[in-house]
TISE-128630 format. One record per residue (C-alpha): residue number from 1; residue in three letters; x, y, z. Coordinates in pm, whole numbers, padded with zeros to 5 digits. Layout:
% TISE-128630
NUM,ala,X,Y,Z
...
% end
This chain:
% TISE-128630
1,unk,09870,12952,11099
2,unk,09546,12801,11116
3,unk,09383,12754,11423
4,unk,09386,12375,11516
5,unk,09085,12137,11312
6,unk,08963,11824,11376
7,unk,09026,11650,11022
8,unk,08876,11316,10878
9,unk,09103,11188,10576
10,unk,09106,10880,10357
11,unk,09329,10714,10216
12,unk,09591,10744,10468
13,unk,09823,10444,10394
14,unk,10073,10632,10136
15,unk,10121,10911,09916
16,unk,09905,11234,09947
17,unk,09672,11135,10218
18,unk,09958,10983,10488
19,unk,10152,11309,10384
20,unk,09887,11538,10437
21,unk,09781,11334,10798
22,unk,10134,11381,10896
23,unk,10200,11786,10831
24,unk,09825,11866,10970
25,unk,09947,11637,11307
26,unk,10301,11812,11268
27,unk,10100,12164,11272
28,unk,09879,12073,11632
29,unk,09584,11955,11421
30,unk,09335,11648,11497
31,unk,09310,11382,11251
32,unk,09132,11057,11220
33,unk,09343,10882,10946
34,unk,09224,10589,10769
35,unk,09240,10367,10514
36,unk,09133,09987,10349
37,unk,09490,09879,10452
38,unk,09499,09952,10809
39,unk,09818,09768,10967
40,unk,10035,09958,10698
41,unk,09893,10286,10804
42,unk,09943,10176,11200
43,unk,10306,10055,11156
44,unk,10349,10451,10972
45,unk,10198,10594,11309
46,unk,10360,10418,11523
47,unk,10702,10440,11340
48,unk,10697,10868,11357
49,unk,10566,10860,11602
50,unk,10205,11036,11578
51,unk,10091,11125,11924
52,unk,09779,10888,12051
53,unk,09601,11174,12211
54,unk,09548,11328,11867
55,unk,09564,11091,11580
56,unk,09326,10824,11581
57,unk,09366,10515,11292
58,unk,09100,10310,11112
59,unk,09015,10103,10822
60,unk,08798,10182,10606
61,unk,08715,10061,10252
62,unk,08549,10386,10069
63,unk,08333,10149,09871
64,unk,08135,10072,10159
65,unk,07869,10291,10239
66,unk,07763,10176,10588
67,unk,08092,10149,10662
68,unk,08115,10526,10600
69,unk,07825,10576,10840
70,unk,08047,10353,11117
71,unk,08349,10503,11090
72,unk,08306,10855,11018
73,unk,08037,10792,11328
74,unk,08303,10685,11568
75,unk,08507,11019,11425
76,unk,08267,11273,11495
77,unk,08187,11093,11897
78,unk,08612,11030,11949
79,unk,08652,11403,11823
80,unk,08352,11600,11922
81,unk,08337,11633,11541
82,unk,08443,11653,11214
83,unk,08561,12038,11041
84,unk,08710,11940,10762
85,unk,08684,11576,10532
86,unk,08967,11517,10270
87,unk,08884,11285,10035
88,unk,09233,11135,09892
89,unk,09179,10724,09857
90,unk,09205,10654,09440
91,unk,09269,10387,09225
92,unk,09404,10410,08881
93,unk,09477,10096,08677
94,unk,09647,10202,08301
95,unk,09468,10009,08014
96,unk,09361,10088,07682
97,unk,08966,10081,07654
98,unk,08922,09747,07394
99,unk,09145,09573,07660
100,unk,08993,09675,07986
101,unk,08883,09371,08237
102,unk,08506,09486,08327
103,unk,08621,09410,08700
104,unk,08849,09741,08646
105,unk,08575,09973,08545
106,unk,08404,09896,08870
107,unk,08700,09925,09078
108,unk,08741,10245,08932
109,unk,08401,10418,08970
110,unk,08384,10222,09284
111,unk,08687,10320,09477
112,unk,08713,10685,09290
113,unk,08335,10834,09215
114,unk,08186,10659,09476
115,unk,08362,10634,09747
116,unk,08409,11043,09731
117,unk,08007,11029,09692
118,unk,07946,10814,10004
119,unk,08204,11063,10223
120,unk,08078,11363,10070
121,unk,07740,11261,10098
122,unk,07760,11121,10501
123,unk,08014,11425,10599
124,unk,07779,11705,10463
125,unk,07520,11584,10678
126,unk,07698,11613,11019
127,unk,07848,11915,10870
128,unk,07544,12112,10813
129,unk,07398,12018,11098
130,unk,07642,12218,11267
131,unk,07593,12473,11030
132,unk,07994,12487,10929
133,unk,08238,12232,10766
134,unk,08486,12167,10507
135,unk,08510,11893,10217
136,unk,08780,11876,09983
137,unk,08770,11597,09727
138,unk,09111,11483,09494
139,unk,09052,11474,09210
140,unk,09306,11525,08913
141,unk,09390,11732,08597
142,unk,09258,11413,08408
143,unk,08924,11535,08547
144,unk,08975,11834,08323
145,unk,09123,11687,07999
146,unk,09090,11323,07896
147,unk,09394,11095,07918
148,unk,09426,10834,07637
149,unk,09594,10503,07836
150,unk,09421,10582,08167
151,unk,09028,10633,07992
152,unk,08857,10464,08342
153,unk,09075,10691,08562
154,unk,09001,11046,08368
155,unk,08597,10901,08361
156,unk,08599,10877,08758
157,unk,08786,11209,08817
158,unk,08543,11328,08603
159,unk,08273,11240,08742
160,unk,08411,11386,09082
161,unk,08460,11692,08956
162,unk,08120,11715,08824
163,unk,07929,11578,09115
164,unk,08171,11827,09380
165,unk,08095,12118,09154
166,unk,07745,12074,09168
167,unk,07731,11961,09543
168,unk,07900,12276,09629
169,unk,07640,12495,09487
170,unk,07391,12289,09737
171,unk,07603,12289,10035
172,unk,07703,12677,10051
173,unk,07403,12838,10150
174,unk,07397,12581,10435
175,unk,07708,12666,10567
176,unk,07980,12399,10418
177,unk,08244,12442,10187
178,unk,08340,12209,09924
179,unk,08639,12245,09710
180,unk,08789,11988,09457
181,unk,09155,12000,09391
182,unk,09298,11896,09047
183,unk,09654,11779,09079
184,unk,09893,11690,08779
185,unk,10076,11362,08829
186,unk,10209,11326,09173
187,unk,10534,11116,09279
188,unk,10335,10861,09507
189,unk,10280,10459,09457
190,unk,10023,10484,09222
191,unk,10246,10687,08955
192,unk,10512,10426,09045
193,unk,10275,10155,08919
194,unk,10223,10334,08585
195,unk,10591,10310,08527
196,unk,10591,10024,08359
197,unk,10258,10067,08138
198,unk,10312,10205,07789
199,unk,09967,10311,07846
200,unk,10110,10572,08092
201,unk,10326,10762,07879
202,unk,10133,11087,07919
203,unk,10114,11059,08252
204,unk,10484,11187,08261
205,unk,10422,11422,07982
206,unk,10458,11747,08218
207,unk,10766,11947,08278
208,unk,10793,11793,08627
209,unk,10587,11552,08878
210,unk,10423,11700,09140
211,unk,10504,11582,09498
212,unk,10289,11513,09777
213,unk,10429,11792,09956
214,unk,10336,12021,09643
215,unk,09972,11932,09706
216,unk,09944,11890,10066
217,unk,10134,12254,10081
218,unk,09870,12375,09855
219,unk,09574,12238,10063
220,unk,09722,12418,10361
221,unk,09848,12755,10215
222,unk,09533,12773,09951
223,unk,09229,12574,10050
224,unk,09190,12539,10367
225,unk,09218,12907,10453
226,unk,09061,13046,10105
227,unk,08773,12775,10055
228,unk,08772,12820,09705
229,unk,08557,12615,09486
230,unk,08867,12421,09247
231,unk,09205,12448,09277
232,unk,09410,12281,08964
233,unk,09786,12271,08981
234,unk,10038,12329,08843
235,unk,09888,12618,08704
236,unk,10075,12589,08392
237,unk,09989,12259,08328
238,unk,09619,12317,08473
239,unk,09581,12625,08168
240,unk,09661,12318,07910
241,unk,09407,12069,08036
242,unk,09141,12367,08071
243,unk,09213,12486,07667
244,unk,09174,12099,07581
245,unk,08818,12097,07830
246,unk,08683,12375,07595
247,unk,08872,12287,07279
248,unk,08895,11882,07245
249,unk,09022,11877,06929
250,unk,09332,12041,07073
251,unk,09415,11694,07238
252,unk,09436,11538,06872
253,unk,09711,11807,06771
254,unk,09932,11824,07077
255,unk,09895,11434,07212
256,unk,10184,11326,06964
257,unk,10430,11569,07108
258,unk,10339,11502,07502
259,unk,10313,11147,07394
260,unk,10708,11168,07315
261,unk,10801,11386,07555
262,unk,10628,11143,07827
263,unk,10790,10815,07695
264,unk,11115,10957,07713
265,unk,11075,11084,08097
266,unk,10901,10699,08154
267,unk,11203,10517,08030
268,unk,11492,10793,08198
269,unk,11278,10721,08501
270,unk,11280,10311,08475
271,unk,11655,10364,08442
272,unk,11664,10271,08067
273,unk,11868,10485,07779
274,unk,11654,10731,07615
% end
């Protein structure tokens, strides 16, 4: 049992993030959830109900950059600090690359590489002034092999991988952790929108979809007590995208088969005869 944190997470509304804000308030923790769409993320606290003397809710559009300095601010005076950020707010939008509305590449660098940028950047900071702290950035297996259909998405995980990789190596001998965790598809809202996008079909290519629970348990059991610098899972699935990181060509021979396999699961899923 870890001893009890004061956490800072984003993208509390749904899926990973209000999951993981509601097992570290379950476990005694601190946490100053937020997210763009506040009054669904109230209604969620209020509905549980998270208790007001540790759980403290905000909007906040990850985008923003002085809106990162505001809020996570007000976090570090409400709490007497911040130990640990966890970067979870995304965006994916399927789409083949000829077809792609330019608006869409920005709202996926935007919301995805930059927003984890601006709360990395603003967190390590106050963190290393302290001389201690904690950031874990989401990322996804996509950051680790490329994923025809959802190009903009795997480009932005990417890129977070990268930049928390390197950012690590700067922040360590100062004190602060950073680790970036690589989940395969999760069952939250945004999978739920790629549904109904042929574009999607290997999103659903993998034996089974990860829950929020899978990943939030993971955080808990594996990163926050082991710091370690990436943590991809499943691990099976995680060995596949790392062979096709070092051996692209691989995706050419084994995309028709997880291309079949994933329309198949898509259309079960959608309630349709396979």
């Amino acid at each position: 049992m870890l001893a009890p944190q004061r956490f800072f997470i984003t993208g509390c509304a749904s899926g990973i993030g209000r999951h993981a804000a509601d097992v570290l308030i379950a476990a005694g923790h601190t946490v100053f959830a937020t997210d763009v769409r506040l009054e669904p993320l109230q209604d969620f606290a209020a509905a549980r109900p998270w208790p007001t003397d540790r759980v403290h809710c905000r909007g906040l559009d990850v985008r923003d950059p002085v809106a990162w300095e505001a809020v996570f601010g007000e976090a570090t005076r409400v709490m007497g600090g911040v130990d640990v950020l966890l970067n979870v707010a995304g965006y994916l939008r399927p789409g083949y690359t000829l077809e792609c509305d330019p608006l869409e590449v920005d709202r996926h660098f935007d919301i995805n590489t930059k927003g984890v940028v601006h709360g990395t950047r603003v967190a390590a900071r106050h963190m290393v002034a302290r001389g201690r702290g904690h950031i874990i950035n989401v990322a996804s297996l996509a950051s680790l092999a490329p994923v025809p259909g959802i190009a903009l998405y795997s480009a932005s995980k990417y890129a977070v991988r990268a930049f928390s990789l390197a950012a690590a190596q700067e922040l360590r001998p100062r004190g602060v952790a950073l680790t970036v965790v690589c989940p395969d598809a999760v069952r939250t809202p945004m999978l739920d929108l790629q549904l109904n996008y042929g574009e999607a079909e290997l999103t659903f290519s993998g034996s089974r979809l990860l829950t929020p629970d899978d990943v939030v348990r993971a955080i808990v059991d594996e990163v926050l007590p082991r710091r370690p610098l990436l943590l991809a899972l499943p691990r099976s699935r995680a060995l596949l995208a790392r062979i096709a990181d070092l051996f692209p060509r691989t995706s050419h021979w084994i995309e028709p088969m997880l291309r079949k396999i994933g329309r198949a699961r898509q259309r079960r899923m959608r309630g349709e005869a396979v």
